[in-house]
C-alpha positions as CSV (number, residue, x, y, z in Angstrom):
1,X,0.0,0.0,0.0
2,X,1.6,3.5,-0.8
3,X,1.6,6.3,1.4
4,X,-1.5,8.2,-1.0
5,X,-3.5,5.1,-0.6
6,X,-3.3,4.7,3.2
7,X,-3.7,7.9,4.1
8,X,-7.1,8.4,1.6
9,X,-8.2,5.2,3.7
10,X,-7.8,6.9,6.8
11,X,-4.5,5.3,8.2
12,X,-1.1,6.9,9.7
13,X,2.0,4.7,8.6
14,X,4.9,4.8,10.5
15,X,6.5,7.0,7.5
16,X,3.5,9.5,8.2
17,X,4.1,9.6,11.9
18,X,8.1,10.0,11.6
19,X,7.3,13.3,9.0
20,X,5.0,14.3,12.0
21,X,7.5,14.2,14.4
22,X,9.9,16.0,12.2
23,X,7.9,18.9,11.0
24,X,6.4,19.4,14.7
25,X,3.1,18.4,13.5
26,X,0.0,16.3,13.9
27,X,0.1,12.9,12.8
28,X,-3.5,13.4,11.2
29,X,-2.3,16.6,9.9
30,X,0.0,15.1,7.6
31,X,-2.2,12.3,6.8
32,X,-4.6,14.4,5.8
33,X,-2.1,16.6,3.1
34,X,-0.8,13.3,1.9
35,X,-4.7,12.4,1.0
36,X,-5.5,15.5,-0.6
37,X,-2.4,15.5,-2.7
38,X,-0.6,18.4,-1.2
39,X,2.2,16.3,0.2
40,X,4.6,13.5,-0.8
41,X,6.4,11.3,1.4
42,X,9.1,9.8,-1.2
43,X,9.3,5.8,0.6
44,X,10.5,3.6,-1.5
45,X,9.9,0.2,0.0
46,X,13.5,-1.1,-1.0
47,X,15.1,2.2,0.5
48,X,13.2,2.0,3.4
49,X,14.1,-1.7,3.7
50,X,17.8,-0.4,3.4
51,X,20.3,-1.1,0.9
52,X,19.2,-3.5,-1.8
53,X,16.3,-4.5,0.0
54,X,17.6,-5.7,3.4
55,X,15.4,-5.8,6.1
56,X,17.6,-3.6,8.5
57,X,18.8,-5.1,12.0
58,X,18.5,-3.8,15.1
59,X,21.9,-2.5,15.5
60,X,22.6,-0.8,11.8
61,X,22.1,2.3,10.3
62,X,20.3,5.2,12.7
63,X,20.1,2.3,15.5
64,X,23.6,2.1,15.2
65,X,24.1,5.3,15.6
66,X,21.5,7.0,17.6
67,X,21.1,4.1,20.7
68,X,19.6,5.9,22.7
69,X,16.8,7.4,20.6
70,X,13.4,5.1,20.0
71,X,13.8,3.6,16.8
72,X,17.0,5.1,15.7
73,X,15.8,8.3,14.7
74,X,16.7,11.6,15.8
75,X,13.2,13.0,16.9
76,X,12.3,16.9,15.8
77,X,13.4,19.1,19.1
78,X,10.6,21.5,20.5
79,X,13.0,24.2,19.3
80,X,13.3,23.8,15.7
81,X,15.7,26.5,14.7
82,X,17.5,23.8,16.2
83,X,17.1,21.3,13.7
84,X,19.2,21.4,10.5
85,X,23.1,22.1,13.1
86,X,21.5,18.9,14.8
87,X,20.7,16.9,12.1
88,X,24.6,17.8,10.1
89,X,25.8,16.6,13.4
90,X,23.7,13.6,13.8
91,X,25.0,13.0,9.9
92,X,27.9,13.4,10.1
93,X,27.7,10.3,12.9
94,X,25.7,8.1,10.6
95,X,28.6,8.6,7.5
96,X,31.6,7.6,9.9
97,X,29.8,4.5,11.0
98,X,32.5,1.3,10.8
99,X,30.5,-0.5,7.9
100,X,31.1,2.6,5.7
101,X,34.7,3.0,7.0
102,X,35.2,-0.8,5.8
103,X,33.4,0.0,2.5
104,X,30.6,-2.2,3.1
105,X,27.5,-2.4,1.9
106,X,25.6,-1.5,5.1
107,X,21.7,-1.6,6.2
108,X,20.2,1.8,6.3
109,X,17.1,3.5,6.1
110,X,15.6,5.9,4.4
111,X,14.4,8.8,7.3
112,X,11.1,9.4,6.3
113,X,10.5,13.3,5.2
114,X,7.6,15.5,3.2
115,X,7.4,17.4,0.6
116,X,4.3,20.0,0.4
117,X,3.0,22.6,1.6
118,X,2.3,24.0,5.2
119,X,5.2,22.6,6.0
120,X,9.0,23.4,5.8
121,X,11.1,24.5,2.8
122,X,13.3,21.3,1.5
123,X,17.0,21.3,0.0
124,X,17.7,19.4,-2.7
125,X,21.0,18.6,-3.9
126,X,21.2,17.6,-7.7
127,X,24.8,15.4,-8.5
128,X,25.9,13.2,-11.5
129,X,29.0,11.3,-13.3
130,X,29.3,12.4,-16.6
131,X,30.7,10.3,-19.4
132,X,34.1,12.6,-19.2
133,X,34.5,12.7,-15.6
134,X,33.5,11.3,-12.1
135,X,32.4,7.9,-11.3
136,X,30.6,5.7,-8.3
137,X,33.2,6.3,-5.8
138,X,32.7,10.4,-6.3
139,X,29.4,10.6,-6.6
140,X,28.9,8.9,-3.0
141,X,31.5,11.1,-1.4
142,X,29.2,14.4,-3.0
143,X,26.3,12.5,-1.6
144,X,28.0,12.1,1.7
145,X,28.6,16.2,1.8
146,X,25.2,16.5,0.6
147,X,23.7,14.8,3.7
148,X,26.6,16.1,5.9
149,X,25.3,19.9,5.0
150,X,21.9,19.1,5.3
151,X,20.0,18.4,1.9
152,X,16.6,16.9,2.2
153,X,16.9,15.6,-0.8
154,X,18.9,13.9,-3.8
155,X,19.0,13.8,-7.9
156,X,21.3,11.3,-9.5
157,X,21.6,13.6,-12.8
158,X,24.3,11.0,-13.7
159,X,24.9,10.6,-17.8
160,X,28.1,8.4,-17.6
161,X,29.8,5.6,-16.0
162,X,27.8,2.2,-15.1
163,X,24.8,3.9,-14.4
164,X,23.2,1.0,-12.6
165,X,26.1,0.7,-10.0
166,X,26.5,4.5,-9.1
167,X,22.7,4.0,-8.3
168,X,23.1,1.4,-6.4
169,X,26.0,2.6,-4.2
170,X,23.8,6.2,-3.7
171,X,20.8,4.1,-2.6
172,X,22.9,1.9,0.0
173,X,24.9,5.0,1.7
174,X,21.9,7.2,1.4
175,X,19.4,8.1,4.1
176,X,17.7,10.9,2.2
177,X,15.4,10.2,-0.6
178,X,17.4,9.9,-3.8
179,X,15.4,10.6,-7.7
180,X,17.0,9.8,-11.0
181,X,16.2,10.9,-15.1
182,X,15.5,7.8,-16.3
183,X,15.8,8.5,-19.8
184,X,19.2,9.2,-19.2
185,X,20.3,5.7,-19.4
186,X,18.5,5.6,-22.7
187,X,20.8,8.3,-24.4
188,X,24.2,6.7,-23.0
189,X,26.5,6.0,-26.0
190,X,23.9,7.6,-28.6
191,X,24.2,10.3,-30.8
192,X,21.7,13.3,-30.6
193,X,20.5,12.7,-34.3
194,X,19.8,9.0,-33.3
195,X,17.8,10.3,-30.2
196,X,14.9,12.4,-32.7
């Protein structure tokens, strides 16, 4: 069931309840924007699930590295002004974790947020390999900055490289919700007259 079609059925998902908590708001206030189509919380089942589908353990991810916090996640603070120094900082802990030190593959989670209105203004970060330049290992490091500095959000604008892997690797170190152009891996190795 998506988010749209639980919240037109009258239900608050744990993602609904976690944007809630973040914005400062009622549960049924966001439920009720997500069923009139005003807000969007991007969940991806297999994001949420963590990287490449894994049902995350108790101990990975935000667990990891907020154990003291319900859940793993850093609740909103009564004082938002607050928010975005606490959330670089709470970041920055998530991307020195020991399974990305290794290079591993490790379980996250997506952190639930929305996008609409009545609510706050989100940053989104836009980064991409091109066919000249970059590649995987790159393009996570500028995700890790993105997240360090406080995006919201994430486009993989990539046009070169193995697209699927780059993917791949953004989804598994991510914890923000990542969007692609998927036409772009239609135009790889084509010429522009071959495109029209």
């Amino acid at each position: 069931m998506t988010q749209l079609e639980a919240a037109r059925t009258g239900l608050i998902t744990t993602e609904m309840r976690r944007v809630a908590q973040r914005e400062c708001v009622a549960a049924e206030f966001i439920r009720d924007e997500v069923a009139r189509g005003r807000m969007v919380i991007p969940a991806n089942q297999r994001h949420l699930a963590g990287s490449a589908g894994q049902a995350p353990t108790a101990l990975s991810g935000h667990a990891r590295a907020y154990p003291d916090v319900a859940g793993g996640y850093p609740g909103a603070r009564a004082d938002a002004r607050y928010w975005v120094n606490q959330t670089v900082a709470q970041r920055g802990a998530e991307m020195n974790g020991a399974d990305v030190l290794r290079g591993e593959r490790a379980p996250r989670r997506l952190d639930p947020m929305g996008i609409g209105r009545l609510i706050t203004t989100k940053v989104n970060a836009n980064i991409g390999a091109s066919p000249v330049a970059s590649g995987t290992a790159a393009e996570v490091e500028k995700l890790e900055w993105a997240q360090k500095y406080g995006a919201d959000t994430l486009m993989d604008l990539s046009t070169g490289g193995n697209l699927t892997e780059c993917r791949q690797a953004i989804i598994d170190h991510s914890t923000i919700p990542i969007g692609t152009v998927p036409i772009y891996s239609m135009i790889i190795g084509r010429r522009i007259e071959d495109l029209t």
